[in-house]
ZAMARGU-4260 file (C-alpha; in steps of 0.2 Angstrom, whole numbers, plus 5000, padded with zeros to 4 digits):
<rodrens>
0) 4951/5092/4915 | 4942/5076/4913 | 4942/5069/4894 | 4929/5052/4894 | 4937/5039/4880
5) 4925/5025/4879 | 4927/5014/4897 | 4945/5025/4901 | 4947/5044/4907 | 4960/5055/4902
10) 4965/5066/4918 | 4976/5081/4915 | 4979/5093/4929 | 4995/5097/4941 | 5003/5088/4953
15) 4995/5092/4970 | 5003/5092/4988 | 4992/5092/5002 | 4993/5114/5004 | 4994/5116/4986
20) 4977/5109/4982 | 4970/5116/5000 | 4978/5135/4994 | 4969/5134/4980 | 4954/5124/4979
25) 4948/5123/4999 | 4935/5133/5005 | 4942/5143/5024 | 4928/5141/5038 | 4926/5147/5054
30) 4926/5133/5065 | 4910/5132/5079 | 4918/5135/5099 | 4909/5123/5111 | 4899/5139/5118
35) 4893/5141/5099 | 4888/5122/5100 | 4879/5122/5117 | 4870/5141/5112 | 4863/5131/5097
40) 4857/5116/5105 | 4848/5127/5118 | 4841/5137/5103 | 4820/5136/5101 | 4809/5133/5085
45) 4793/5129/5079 | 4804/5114/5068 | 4814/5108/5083 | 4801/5110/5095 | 4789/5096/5081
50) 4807/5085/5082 | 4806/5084/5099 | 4787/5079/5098 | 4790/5067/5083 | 4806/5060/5094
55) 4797/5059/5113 | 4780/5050/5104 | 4784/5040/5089 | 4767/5035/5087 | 4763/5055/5080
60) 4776/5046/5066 | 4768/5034/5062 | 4750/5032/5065 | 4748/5046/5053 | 4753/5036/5039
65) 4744/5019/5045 | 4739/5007/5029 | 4721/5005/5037 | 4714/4994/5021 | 4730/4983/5018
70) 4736/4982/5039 | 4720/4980/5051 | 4715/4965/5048 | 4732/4958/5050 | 4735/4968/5064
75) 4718/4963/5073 | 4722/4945/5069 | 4740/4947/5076 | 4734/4957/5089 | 4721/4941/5096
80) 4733/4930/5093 | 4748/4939/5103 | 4736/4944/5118 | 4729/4924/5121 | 4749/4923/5118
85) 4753/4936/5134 | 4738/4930/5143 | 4747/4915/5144 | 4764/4920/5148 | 4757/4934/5160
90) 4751/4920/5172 | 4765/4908/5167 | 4779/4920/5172 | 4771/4927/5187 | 4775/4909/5192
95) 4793/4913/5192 | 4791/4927/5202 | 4783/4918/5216 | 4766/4928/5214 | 4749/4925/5208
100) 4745/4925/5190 | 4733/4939/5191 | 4749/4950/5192 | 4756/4942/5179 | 4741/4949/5169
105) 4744/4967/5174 | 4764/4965/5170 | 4757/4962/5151 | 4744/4978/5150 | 4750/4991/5155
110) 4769/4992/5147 | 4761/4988/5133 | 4749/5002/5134 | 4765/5014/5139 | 4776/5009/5123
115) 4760/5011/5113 | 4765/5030/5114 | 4783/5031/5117 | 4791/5015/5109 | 4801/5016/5091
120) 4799/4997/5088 | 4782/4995/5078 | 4783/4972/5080 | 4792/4968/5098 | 4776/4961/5110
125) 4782/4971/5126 | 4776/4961/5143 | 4784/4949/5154 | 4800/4940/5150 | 4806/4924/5157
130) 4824/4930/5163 | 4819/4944/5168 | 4805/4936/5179 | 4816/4924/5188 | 4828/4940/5190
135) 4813/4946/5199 | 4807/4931/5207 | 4826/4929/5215 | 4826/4946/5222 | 4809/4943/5230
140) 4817/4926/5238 | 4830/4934/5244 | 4817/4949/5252 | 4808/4933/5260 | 4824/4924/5265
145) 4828/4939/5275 | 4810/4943/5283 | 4796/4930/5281 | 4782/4941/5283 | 4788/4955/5268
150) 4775/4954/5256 | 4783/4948/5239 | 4770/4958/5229 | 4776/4974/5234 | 4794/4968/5231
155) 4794/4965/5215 | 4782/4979/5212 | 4797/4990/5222 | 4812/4984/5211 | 4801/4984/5194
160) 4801/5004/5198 | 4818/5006/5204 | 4823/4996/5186 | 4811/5008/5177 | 4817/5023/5186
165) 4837/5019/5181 | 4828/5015/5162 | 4821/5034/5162 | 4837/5041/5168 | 4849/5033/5155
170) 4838/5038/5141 | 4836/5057/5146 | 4853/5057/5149 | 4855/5050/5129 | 4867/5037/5136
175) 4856/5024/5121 | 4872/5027/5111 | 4878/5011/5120 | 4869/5000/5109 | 4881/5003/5095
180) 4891/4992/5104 | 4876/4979/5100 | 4882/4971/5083 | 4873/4961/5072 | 4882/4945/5076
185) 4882/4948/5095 | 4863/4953/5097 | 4859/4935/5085 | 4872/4925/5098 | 4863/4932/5113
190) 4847/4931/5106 | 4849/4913/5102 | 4855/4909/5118 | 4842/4919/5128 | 4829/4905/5118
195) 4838/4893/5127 | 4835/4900/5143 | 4817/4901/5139 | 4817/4883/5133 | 4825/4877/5151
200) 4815/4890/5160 | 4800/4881/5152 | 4804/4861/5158 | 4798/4863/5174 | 4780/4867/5168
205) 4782/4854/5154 | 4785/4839/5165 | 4777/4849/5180 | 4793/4847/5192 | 4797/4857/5208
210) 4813/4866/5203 | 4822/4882/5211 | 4824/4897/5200 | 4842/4901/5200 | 4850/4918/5192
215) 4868/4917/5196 | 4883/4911/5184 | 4879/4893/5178 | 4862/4894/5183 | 4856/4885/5168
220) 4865/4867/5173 | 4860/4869/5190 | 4841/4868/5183 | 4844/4855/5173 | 4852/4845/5187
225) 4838/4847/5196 | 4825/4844/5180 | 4836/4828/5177 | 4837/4822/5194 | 4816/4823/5198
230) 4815/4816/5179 | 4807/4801/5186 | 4791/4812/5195 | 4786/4819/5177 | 4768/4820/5174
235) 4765/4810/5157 | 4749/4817/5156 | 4757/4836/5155 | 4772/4829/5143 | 4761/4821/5131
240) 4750/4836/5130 | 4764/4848/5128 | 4772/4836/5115 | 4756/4834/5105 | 4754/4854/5105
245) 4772/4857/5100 | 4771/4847/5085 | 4752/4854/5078 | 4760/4872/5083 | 4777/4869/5075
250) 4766/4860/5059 | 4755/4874/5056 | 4768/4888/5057 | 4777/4880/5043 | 4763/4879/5032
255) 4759/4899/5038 | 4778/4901/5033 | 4780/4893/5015 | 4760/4896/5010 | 4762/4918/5015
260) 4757/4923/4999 | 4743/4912/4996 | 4735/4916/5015 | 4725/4931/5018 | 4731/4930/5035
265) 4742/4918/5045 | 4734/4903/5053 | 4729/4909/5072 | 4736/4894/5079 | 4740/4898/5096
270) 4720/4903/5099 | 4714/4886/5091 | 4726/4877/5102 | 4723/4887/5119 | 4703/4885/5116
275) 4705/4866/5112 | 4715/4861/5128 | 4704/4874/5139 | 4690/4863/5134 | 4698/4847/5134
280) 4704/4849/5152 | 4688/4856/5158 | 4677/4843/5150 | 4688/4828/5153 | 4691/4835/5170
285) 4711/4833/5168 | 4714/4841/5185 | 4708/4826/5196 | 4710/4811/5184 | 4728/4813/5178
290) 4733/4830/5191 | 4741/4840/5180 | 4745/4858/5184 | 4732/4872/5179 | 4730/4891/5182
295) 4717/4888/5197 | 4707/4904/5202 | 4711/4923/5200 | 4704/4939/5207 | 4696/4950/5193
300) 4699/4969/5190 | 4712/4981/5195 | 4719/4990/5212 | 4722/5008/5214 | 4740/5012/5208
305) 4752/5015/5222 | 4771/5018/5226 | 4777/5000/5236 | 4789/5006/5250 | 4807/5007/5243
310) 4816/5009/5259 | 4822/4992/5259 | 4830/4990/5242 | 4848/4998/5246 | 4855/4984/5244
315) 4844/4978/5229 | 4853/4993/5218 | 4862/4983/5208 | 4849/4970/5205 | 4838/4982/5200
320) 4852/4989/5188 | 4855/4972/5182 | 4835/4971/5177 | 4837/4988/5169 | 4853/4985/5156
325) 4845/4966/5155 | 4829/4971/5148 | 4834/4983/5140 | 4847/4975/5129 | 4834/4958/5127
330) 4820/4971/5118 | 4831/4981/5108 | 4839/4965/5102 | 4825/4956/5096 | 4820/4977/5089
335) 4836/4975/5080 | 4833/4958/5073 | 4816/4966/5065 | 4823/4982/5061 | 4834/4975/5049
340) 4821/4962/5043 | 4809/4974/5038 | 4820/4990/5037 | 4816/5004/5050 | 4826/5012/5061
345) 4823/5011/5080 | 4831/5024/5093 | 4840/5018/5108 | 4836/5033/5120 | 4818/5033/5117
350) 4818/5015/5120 | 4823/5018/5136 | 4812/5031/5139 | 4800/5021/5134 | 4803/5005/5144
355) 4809/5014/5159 | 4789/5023/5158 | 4781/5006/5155 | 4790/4997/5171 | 4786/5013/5182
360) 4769/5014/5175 | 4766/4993/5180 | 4778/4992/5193 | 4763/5006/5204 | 4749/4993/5198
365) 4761/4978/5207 | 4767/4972/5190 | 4782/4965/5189 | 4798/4970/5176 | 4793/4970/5158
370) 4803/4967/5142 | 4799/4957/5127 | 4797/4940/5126 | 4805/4932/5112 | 4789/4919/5108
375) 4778/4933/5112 | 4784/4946/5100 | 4787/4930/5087 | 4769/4928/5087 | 4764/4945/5084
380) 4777/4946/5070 | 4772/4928/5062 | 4752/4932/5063 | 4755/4946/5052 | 4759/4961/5065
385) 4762/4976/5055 | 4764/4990/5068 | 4759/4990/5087 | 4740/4991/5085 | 4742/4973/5089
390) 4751/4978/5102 | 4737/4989/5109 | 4725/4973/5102 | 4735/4963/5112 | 4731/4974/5130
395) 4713/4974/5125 | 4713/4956/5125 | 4722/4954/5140 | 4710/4968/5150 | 4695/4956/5145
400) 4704/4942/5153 | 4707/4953/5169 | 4689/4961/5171 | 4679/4949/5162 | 4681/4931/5157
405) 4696/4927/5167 | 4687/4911/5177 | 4687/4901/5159 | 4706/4899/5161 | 4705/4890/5177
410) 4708/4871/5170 | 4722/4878/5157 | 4736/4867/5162 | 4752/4874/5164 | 4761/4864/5151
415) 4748/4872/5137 | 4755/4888/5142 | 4774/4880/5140 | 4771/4872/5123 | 4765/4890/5116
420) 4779/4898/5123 | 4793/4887/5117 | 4781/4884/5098 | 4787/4903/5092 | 4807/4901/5097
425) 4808/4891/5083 | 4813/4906/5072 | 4827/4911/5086 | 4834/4893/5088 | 4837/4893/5068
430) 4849/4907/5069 | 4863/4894/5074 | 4864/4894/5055 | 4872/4908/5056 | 4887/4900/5063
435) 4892/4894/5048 | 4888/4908/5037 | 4898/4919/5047 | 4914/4906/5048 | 4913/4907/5027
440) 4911/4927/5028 | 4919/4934/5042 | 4928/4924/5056 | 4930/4937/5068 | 4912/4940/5068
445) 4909/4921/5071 | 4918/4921/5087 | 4908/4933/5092 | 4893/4925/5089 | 4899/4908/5098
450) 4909/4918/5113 | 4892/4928/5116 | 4880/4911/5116 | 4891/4903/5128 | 4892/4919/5140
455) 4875/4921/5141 | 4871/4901/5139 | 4883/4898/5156 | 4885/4916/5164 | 4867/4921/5164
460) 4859/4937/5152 | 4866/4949/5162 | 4884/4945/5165 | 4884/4937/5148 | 4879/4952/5139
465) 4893/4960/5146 | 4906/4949/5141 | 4899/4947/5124 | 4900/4966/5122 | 4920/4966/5132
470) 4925/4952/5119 | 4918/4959/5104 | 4928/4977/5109 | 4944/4967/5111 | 4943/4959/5094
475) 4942/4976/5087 | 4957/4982/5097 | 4965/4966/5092 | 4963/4970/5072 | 4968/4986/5076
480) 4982/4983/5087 | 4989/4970/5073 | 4983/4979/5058 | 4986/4973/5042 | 5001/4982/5031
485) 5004/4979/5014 | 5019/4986/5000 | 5007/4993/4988 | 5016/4994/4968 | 5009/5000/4953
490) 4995/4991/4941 | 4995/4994/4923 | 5008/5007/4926 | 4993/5019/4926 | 4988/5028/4943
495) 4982/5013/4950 | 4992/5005/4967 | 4990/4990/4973 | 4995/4975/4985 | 5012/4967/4976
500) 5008/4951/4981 | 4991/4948/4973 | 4995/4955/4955 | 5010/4947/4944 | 5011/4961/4932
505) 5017/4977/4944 | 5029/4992/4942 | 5040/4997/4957 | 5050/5014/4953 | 5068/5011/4957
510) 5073/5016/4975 | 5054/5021/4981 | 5044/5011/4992 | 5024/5014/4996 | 5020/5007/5012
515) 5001/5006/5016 | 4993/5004/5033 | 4975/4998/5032 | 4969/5003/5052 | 4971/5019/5064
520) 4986/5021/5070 | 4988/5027/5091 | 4998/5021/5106 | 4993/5001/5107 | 5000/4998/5088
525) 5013/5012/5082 | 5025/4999/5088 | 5020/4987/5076 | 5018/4999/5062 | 5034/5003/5065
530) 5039/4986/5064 | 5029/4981/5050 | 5037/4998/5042 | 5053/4991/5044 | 5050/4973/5039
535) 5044/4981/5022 | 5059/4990/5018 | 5073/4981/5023 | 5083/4989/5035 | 5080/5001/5052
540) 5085/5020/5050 | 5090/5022/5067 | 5103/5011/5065 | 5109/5017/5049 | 5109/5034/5057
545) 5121/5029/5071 | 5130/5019/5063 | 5134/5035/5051 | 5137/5046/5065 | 5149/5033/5070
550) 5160/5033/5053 | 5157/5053/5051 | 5163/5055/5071 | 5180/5041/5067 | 5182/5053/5047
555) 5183/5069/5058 | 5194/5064/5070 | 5207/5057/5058 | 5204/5074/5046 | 5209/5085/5062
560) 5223/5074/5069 | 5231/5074/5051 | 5229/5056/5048 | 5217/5059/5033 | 5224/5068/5020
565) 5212/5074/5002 | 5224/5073/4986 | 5219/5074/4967 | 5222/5053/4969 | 5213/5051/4986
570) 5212/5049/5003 | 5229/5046/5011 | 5228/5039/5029 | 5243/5032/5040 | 5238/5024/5059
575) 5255/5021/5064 | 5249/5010/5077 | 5234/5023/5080 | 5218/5012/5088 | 5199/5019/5088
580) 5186/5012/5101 | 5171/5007/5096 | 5164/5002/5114 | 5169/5021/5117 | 5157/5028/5105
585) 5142/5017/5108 | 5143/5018/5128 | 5145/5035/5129 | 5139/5047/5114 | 5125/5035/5112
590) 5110/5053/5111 | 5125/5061/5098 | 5123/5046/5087 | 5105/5048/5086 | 5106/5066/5080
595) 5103/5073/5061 | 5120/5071/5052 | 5132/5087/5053 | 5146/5086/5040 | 5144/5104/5032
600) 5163/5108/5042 | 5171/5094/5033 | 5179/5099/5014 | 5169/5086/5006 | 5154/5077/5002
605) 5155/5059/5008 | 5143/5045/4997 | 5137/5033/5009 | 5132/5021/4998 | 5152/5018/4992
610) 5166/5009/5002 | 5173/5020/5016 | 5192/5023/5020 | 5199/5009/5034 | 5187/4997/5031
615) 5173/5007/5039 | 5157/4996/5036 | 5140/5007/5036 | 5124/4997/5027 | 5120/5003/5011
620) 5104/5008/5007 | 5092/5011/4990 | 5081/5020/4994 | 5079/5037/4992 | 5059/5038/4993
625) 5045/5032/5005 | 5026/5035/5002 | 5016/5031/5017 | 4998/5026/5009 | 4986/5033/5026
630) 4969/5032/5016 | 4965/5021/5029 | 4971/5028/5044 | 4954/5040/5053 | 4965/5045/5067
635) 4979/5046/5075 | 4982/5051/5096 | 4996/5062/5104 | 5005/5045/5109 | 5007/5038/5091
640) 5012/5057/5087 | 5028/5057/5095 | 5032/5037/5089 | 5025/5044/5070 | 5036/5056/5069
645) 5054/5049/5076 | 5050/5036/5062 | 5049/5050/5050 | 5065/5060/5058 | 5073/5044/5058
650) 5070/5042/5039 | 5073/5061/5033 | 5091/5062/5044 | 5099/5046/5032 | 5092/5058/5017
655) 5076/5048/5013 | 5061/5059/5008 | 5045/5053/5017 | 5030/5059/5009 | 5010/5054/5018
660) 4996/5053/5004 | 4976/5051/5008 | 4974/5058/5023 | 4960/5073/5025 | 4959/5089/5031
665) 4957/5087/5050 | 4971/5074/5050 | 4982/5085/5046 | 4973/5098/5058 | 4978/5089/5071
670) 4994/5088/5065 | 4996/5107/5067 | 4988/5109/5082 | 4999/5098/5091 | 5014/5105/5084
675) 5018/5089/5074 | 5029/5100/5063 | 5045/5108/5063 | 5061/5110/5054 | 5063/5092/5049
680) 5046/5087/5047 | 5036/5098/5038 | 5016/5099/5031 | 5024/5098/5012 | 5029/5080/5014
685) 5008/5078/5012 | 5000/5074/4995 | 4984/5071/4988 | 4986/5054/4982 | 5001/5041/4979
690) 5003/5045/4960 | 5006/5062/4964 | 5019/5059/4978 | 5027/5049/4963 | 5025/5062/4950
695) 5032/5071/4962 | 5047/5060/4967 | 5052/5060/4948 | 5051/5078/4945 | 5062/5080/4958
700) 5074/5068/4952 | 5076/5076/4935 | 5077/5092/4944 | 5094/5086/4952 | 5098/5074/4939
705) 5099/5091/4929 | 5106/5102/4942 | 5121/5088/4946 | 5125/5088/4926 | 5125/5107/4925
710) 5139/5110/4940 | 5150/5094/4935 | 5164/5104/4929 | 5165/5111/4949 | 5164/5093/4957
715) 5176/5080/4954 | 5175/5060/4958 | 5190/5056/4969 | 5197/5039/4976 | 5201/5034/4994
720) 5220/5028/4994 | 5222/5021/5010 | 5240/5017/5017 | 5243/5007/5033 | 5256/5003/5042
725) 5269/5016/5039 | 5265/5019/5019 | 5264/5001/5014 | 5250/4997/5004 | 5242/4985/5012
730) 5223/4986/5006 | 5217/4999/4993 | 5198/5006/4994 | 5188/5011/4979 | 5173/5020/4983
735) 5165/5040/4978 | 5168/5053/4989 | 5161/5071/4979 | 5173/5083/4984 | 5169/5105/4988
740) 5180/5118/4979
</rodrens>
């Protein structure tokens, strides 16, 4: 019963063990087999049959539900802007690949067309991505290294489909889960250094310098060598350009930024700019006068979709693996990053479903790999995107550009395309602010942040993403492995338990100690909770144990030579020369010292916290209680089992009652159903919470406070006497021994 005071609670009800309150308050189930489970899941409806629908095309979701009033015109303005945007990149990034820009074009239609349908994500701009295209482009090399004549278009076409194909696989096969392993602080660290990438990747086209694409560990100071070394061949015709676009665009998204709310939509900068130096170069005629680099010529309209031979690619496997888990893990971080920020949930499998069907789709109309570009999908996002209908705007603008008005873009210059690109990173380079904020919150997370921007800064995306994701697992094996273990007391001497250490006013009850351990406990750790265990309470119970076994075996053996000797005054012992080994007992009867304390044949009781006969030391020990606080503890494996309970045996055999509080139903499940319990250890030593384990402990010390005091008249205190050396009193011994009549 629960009686409300004001701000306090009066609780009045019994004290609970773990069975007690399961017997009378828990609800008995039948647990569900595996066959039950499967039998289920196979199991057809009308409803599940609508949430595989809803689930295999989001856009059934969502579309529905579409704001058409207060969202088109933003998304038509976003969707312009985002298409001049992947127009753009299109033709910039089929330059990576070592193709034409016309392909380029088709690699930023159709996967945008394709995730339309299937994609979860409603502001990621899905098309080519920089990294990914040199991924391409070095595959193609390496094609053309090995035969001269292979036609790069169909390589990269070929390996865009085998990524695709690997995509679709691990989604149908729900393997999506992995992204868990994304966190916040990994996906911002990666994201941040995969701007970089696109900032270097960018150079060449800013200062319009023949550089290698490179994709292999330390690829990014190997470009900048090469940028740094041609330094003196920069076009200042293309740098001043890119310069004088950078700032107007940078300019202008600030004043989009900080004015928002007094905009109807944000300022389409990226069209004004890409119209204004289309015409400039063309009426100034900047390709002969200053020869900068342009676009140049490209075919118009489409070609029939077709498979590209794939009988070549054995060895391109893992490349083609490595563009799938890549691109990937680049969309559904930035995803993540405008999930949180506008608060929607995106699904991992369907995002490989869906990107897996977007690569196959434009890998058979000799497209090349598509992702997200980070600029691109900052563009749709900052012009006011609100869903992917400027997505789908997006296409429509770039399918104008393929079948119509393509030719207008002939004198863009190169750099142009550059300077847009690298004008909408700003928001991804302003997350090293994060740093910071993470030192002052959580440090563990700010090493995950750094560790994963250098990775992918020095070892590339793909090998970088990895290691990110391997460091960020050991630092959670690492807290773990060294959890943090505290002596908890008691607050306000009310039912409250807390750390000692951080409250001055606390009430420890006399010879009971609560030991808390704040993580899960299985085999990489148990050894350290065992010695934290033991730091905490002062002494180790193994050795306490043998050490009794010791002093119990040397009592016996002097009780059945006769040298020991129970009288109303004491114990009388006489060695007469008599010598007992020590080395003996610890060398040879080492598995007897470990065992639970047998001294039911002997005719008294022996206090082993008072002075033994012959000087026999044994440690003394206060305890008589020990709550071990698992609230926190989720599991626990079969390894840490066996180490768990030779602490509690250990414990319970030098007469010190262990009790386990917070720990729920299937914990203790477990327990049972890997015959944790026996004899020794048993399921009563678990109890709801601490302050029952301590009502507990106390009704239990009166009980044999009370049960002592009744049979006093049958027990009597004796004193060891203790004569050495044939009867002389050399050295008397007081101590308590309770004596059986």
């Amino acid at each position: 019963m629960v009686e409300p005071m004001g701000n306090q609670y009066v609780v009045a009800r019994q004290v609970y063990s773990h069975n007690a309150f399961g017997e009378e308050h828990k609800l008995r189930r039948n647990q569900k087999t595996i066959l039950q489970y499967f039998r289920r899941g196979c199991r057809c409806s009308s409803q599940k049959a609508k949430k595989f629908a809803l689930s295999l095309f989001p856009i059934a979701s969502w579309l529905p539900s579409y704001r058409l009033k207060e969202w088109l015109l933003s998304d038509i303005v976003s969707g312009i802007s985002t298409g001049l945007v992947a127009v753009l990149q299109g033709m910039a990034f089929a330059l990576l690949v070592d193709i034409s820009p016309i392909y380029g074009l088709y690699a930023a239609f159709f996967p945008v067309i394709v995730y339309f349908f299937f994609g979860t994500s409603r502001h990621i701009s899905v098309g080519p991505f920089p990294i990914l295209s040199m991924m391409v482009g070095a595959v193609v090399v390496k094609k053309a290294n090995i035969n001269p004549n292979s036609d790069k278009v169909a390589v990269a076409a070929a390996i865009t489909i085998l990524a695709g194909i690997i995509q679709l696989a691990l989604g149908i096969l729900q393997v999506g889960f992995l992204v868990i392993y994304l966190s916040e602080s990994l996906i911002s660290g990666f994201t941040t250094a995969a701007a970089i990438h696109v900032l270097v990747s960018q150079l060449k086209f800013i200062l319009q310098l023949q550089v290698e694409p490179h994709t292999d560990p330390f690829s990014i100071i190997k470009v900048l060598k090469s940028i740094f070394t041609q330094i003196r061949k920069t076009n200042i015709a293309d740098l001043v350009t890119s310069l004088i676009i950078l700032v107007i665009v940078f300019i202008v998204k600030e004043i989009n930024q900080r004015c928002k709310n007094k905009l109807p939509v944000a300022i389409p900068i990226e069209l004004i700019m890409t119209v204004i130096a289309a015409g400039v170069s063309y009426g100034f005629n900047f390709e002969q006068k200053f020869k900068v680099a342009v676009v140049g010529e490209m075919n118009t309209g489409f070609k029939a979709p077709s498979f590209p031979p794939m009988d070549n690619l054995q060895d391109s496997i893992g490349d083609a693996f490595a563009i799938a888990i890549v691109g990937f893990a680049v969309a559904f971080s930035v995803a993540s990053v405008y999930s949180i920020k506008y608060d929607y949930r995106i699904n991992g499998n369907q995002e490989l479903i869906a990107f897996g069907l977007s690569n196959i789709v434009g890998g058979s109309f000799k497209g090349f790999a598509a992702s997200t570009s980070l600029s691109r999908s900052g563009v749709q996002e900052s012009t006011g995107g609100k869903t992917q209908i400027a997505g789908f705007l997006s296409a429509i603008i770039v399918l104008i550009v393929i079948v119509a008005i393509g030719f207008l873009l002939y004198p863009l210059q190169k750099s142009v395309l550059a300077a847009l690109a690298l004008g909408n990173l700003k928001g991804m380079l302003m997350q090293f602010a994060e740093v910071s904020r993470l030192w002052r919150k959580d440090k563990y997370d700010c090493v995950i942040w750094v560790f994963t921007f250098v990775a992918v800064i020095f070892l590339g995306l793909g090998l970088g993403l990895a290691a990110g994701v391997v460091f960020q697992l050991l630092t959670i094996v690492f807290r773990t492995q060294f959890p943090k273990c505290s002596t908890l007391a008691n607050v306000g001497r009310s039912n409250i338990y807390k750390n000692k250490k951080d409250y001055p006013d606390v009430y420890e009850p006399e010879g009971v100690k609560i030991f808390k351990c704040a993580s899960p406990i299985y085999f990489a750790n148990i050894n350290f909770f065992k010695r934290k265990l033991i730091d905490a309470i002062g002494f180790n119970p193994s050795r306490i144990l043998r050490k009794r076994n010791k002093a119990l075996k040397k009592i016996r053996k002097w009780e059945k030579k006769g040298l020991l000797q129970i009288t109303q005054k004491g114990f009388i012992y006489t060695a007469d020369g008599f010598k007992d080994s020590d080395d003996e007992l610890d060398n040879n009867q080492i598995e007897e010292l470990d065992q639970p304390i047998q001294a039911t044949d002997l005719p008294f009781q022996i206090d082993w916290n008072s002075d033994l006969p012959l000087n026999i030391q044994v440690p003394k020990i206060n305890l008589h209680s020990l709550i071990l606080d698992f609230s926190a503890v989720s599991f626990l494996d079969v390894s840490s089992m066996r180490g768990l309970k030779s602490i509690l045996q250990g414990f319970l055999r030098i007469n010190v009652d262990v009790y386990i509080v917070g720990v729920d139903d299937d914990f203790v499940g477990k327990l049972e159903r890997c015959d944790f319990f026996d004899h020794e250890v048993q399921s009563s030593i678990f109890f709801l919470t601490i302050h029952d384990a301590i009502l507990h402990i106390w009704m239990k010390k009166n009980y044999i406070i009370s049960k002592s005091n009744h049979n006093q008249e049958k027990e009597m205190k004796v004193d060891f006497t203790i004569n050495t050396n044939g009867g002389l009193h050399n050295r008397d011994y007081q101590g308590s021994v309770e004596t059986k009549f």
